[in-house]
N, C-alpha and C positions, 0 to 999 in steps of 0.2 A: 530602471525597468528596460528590457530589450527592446526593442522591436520584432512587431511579428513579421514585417518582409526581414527582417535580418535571420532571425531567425531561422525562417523555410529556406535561406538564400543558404546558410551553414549546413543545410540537410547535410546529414553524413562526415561533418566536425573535421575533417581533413582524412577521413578514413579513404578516400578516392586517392587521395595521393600516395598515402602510404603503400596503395593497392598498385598503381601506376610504376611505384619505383625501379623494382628490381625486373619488372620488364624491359625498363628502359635499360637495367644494369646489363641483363640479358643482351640487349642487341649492341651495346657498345662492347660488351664480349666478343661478340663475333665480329664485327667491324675489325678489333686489334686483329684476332683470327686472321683476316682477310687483308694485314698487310703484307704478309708471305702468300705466294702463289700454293695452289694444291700441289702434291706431292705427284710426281710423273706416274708413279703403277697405279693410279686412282685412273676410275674409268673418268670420261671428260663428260660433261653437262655441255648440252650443245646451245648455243644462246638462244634458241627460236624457243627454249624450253623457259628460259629465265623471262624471256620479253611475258611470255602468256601467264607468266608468275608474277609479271608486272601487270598485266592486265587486272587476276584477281586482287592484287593491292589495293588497285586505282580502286575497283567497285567496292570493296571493302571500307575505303577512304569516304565513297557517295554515302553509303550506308550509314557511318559514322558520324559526318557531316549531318546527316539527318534527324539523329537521334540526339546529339548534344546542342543541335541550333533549335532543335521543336520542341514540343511540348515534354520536358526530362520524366524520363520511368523512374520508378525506386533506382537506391546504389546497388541492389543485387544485379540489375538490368546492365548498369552503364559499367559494370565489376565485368559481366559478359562480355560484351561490346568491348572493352579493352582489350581482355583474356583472348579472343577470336582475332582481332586488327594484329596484336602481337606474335601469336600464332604461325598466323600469315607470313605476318612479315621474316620470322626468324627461318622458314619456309624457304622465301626467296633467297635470302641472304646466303643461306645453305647451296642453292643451286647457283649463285654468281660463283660463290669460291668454286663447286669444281667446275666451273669453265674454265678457271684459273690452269685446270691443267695444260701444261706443254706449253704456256704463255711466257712470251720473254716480258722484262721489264717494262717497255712501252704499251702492249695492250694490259696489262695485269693492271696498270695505270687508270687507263679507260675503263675497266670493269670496276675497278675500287672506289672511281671517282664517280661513276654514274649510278654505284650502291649507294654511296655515301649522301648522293643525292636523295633519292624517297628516302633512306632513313632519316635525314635533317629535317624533311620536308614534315612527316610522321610524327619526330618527335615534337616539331611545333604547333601541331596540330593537335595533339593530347596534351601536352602542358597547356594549351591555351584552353583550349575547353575543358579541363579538369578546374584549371585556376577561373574562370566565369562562373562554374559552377559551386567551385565553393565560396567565391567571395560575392557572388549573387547579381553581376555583371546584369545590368538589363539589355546589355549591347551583344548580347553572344546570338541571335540569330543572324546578327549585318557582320558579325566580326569571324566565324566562324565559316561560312562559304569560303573566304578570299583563300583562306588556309586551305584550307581543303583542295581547292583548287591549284596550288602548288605539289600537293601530294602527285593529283594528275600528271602533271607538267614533267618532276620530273619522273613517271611509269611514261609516258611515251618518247620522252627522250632514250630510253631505250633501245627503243627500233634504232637509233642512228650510230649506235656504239660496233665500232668494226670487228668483226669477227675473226679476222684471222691477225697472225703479225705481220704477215706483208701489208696486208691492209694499215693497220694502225701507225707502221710506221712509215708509209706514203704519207697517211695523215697530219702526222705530225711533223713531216716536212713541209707538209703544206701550209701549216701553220707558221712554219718560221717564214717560209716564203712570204705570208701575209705580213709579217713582223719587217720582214726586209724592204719588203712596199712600203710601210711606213714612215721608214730611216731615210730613205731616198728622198721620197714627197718631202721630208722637212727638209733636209739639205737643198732640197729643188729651190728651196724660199727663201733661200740666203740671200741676202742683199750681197751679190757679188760682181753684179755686170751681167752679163750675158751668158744662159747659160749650157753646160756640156752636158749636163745632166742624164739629158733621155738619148746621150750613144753611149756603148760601150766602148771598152779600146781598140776593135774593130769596125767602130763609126755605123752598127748597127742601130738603127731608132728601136728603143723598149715598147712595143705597140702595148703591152699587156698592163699600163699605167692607164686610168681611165681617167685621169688628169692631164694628160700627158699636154693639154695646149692650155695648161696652166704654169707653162713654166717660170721660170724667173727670168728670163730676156727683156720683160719690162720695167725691171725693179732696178733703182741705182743703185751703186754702187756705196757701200758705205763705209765712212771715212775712218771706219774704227780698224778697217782690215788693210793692210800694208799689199804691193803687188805679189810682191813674195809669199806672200798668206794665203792671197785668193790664188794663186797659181795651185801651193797645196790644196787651197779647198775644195778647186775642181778635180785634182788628182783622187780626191778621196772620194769625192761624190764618182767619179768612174770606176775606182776600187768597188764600195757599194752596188753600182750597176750591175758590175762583171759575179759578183760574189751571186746578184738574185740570178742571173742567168745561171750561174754554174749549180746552183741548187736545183733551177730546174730543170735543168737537164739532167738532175738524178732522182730527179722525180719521175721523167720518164723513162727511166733505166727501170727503177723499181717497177712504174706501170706496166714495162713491156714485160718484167720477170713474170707478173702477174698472170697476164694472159698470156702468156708462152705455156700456163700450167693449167691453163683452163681454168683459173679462180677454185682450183681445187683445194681442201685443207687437207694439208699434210704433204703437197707437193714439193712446199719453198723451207720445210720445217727446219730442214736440216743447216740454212744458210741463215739463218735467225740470229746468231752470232756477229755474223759481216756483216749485216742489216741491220744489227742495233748498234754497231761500230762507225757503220755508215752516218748512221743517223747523228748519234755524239759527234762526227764532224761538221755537220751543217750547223750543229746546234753552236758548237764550239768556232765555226765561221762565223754566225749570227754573234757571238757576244763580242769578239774582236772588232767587226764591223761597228756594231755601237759604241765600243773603245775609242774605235779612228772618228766615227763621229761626233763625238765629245771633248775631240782634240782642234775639233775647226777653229772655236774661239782661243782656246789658249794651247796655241800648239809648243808641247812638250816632244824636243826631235825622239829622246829618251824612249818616252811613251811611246809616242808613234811607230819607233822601232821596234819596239819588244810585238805592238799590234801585229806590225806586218810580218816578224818571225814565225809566231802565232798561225796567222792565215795562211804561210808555207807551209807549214807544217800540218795547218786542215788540208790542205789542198794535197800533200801528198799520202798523209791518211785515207783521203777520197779514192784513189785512183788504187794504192794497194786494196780498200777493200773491195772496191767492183771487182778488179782483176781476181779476187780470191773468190769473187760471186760469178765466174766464169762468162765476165762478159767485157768487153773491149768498144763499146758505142763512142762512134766515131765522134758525134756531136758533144758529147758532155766531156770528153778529152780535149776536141777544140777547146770548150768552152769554160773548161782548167789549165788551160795556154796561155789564151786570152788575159784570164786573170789572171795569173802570175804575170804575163808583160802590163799588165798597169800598176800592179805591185811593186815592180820594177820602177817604171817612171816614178812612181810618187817615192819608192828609194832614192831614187837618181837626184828626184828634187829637193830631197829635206837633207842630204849628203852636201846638196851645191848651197843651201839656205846655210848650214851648218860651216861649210868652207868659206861663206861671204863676211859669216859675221867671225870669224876669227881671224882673217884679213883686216876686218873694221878695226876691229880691238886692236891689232898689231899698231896702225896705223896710226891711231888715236895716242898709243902709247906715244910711239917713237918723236 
């Protein structure tokens, strides 16, 4: 014999889900949709349209939240309530792709990633409350908000997604910049003696470390690393230095393109090209960098060389693409000088590490 809470808890035998499916089939439709950017003679969806498309989400989401955590209607009721939420959503999802219009790679990024957000948030919000309601969960009015409240979270992360590609791809330098703050701080903590850490190869102090009087000058020295090793390690920890300055000084190359145009769209459209060329070298400095830095312990001269090839080769992709984005900033030329001459030193040194120990070996032979 069943039970009668089991029973009432089965209301509707899995007919909800069956009913739920091909909505969801629906918005994973459009998501693939929306790995290609909209097509350029499509008129463009300007995002203040998408964000208020976010808004009716989020309320939509309250609504929802309300009616599968309280007292449950018939399945024709919660059949609505899905059919409306989906609606909605497919809605929005429509107006993200054409902002897509005229978006190069890095914002079309942001826009797919910050859709892909409410829709993840959405989908776990109705399989969750579908699956409560037919397996008879007594926990779906405590389990149901939290979700919910993710739906929210990401419709106002919205407002922060950049609207233009200058914009986004500032950002996303910024981002590596953050990343290169990272690399540096752990190098800082090498047990190496005293350290060089926070100048670069113009004996500048990095002020913009908020660590910065957490260096490693008090930490000994440790026995695992040869003089010859820690000489490279410092070389590398100053490569690193020089690389986070040289990215931001094209950060503020892009800032100044920015308001040179009055934060206008459509002013820098045409430079979106060199600017996402730009950006692939910072990006492409940043992984070299962690290359060099993963060389500290077991320095491979091999490796380390092909690194520093590498970050010449960022270094001189930088400069051709500013010069093709018609601008010559005296500062971030320095401070692509700069780093090529400590590129140099730590050449210089792993050349004389390389010339010592093949001395040894003769030596040893004879």
């Amino acid at each position: 014999m069943s039970k009668k809470g089991g029973k009432k808890a089965a209301k509707g035998g899995g007919e909800l889900s069956r009913f739920l499916q091909p909505h969801l089939q629906t918005i994973t439709d459009t998501i693939q949709m929306m790995s290609v950017a909209a097509p350029a003679g499509l008129e463009r969806t300007v995002w203040s349209e998408v964000v208020t498309l976010g808004d009716v989400v989020s309320r939509q989401a309250t609504v929802a939240g309300m009616v599968w955590s309280g007292e449950l209607p018939g399945v024709e009721a919660l059949k609505e309530n899905i059919a409306a939420y989906f609606n909605v959503l497919q809605g929005f999802l429509l107006a993200c792709h054409g902002s897509t219009v005229g978006a190069g790679p890095t914002l079309h990024k942001y826009i797919t990633t910050s859709a892909r957000g409410v829709v993840d948030s959405s989908f776990s919000l109705f399989k969750l409350a579908v699956s409560a309601y037919e397996s008879g969960n007594p926990d779906q009015k405590t389990i149901i908000p939290p979700v919910t409240g993710t739906v929210w979270e990401a419709c106002l992360a919205l407002k922060k997604v950049p609207t233009t590609n200058c914009i986004a791809i500032g950002r996303a330098m910024t981002e590596i910049c953050v990343c290169l703050k990272d690399v540096l701080r752990e190098m800082k903590e090498l047990p190496i003696g005293d350290s060089t850490a926070e100048k670069s190869s113009n004996g500048d102090v990095d002020m913009t470390l908020s660590d910065k009087d957490e260096s490693s000058s008090d930490v000994e020295v440790d026995d695992d690393f040869t003089e010859d090793e820690i000489a490279i390690a410092k070389l590398i920890i100053t490569v690193t230095s020089d690389s986070l300055v040289a990215v931001k000084e094209t950060i503020r190359f892009i800032t100044g393109l920015l308001k040179s145009s009055g934060n206008q769209r459509g002013a820098n459209e045409d430079k979106v090209e060199s600017m996402e060329n730009l950006l692939s070298c910072c990006n492409d400095i940043a992984d070299q960098v962690n290359e060099l830095g993963a060389c500290v312990y077991a320095q491979d001269p091999s490796e380390m060389k092909s690194a520093i090839k590498r970050l010449y080769n960022g270094i001189k992709g930088m400069c051709k693409e500013i010069g093709d984005l018609g601008g010559s900033p005296e500062n971030a030329f320095a401070a692509f000088g700069r780093f090529e001459k400590s590129l140099g030193d730590l050449e210089e040194e792993i050349a004389k590490d390389v010339a010592d120990e093949m001395k040894n070996l003769t030596i040893n032979q004879s």
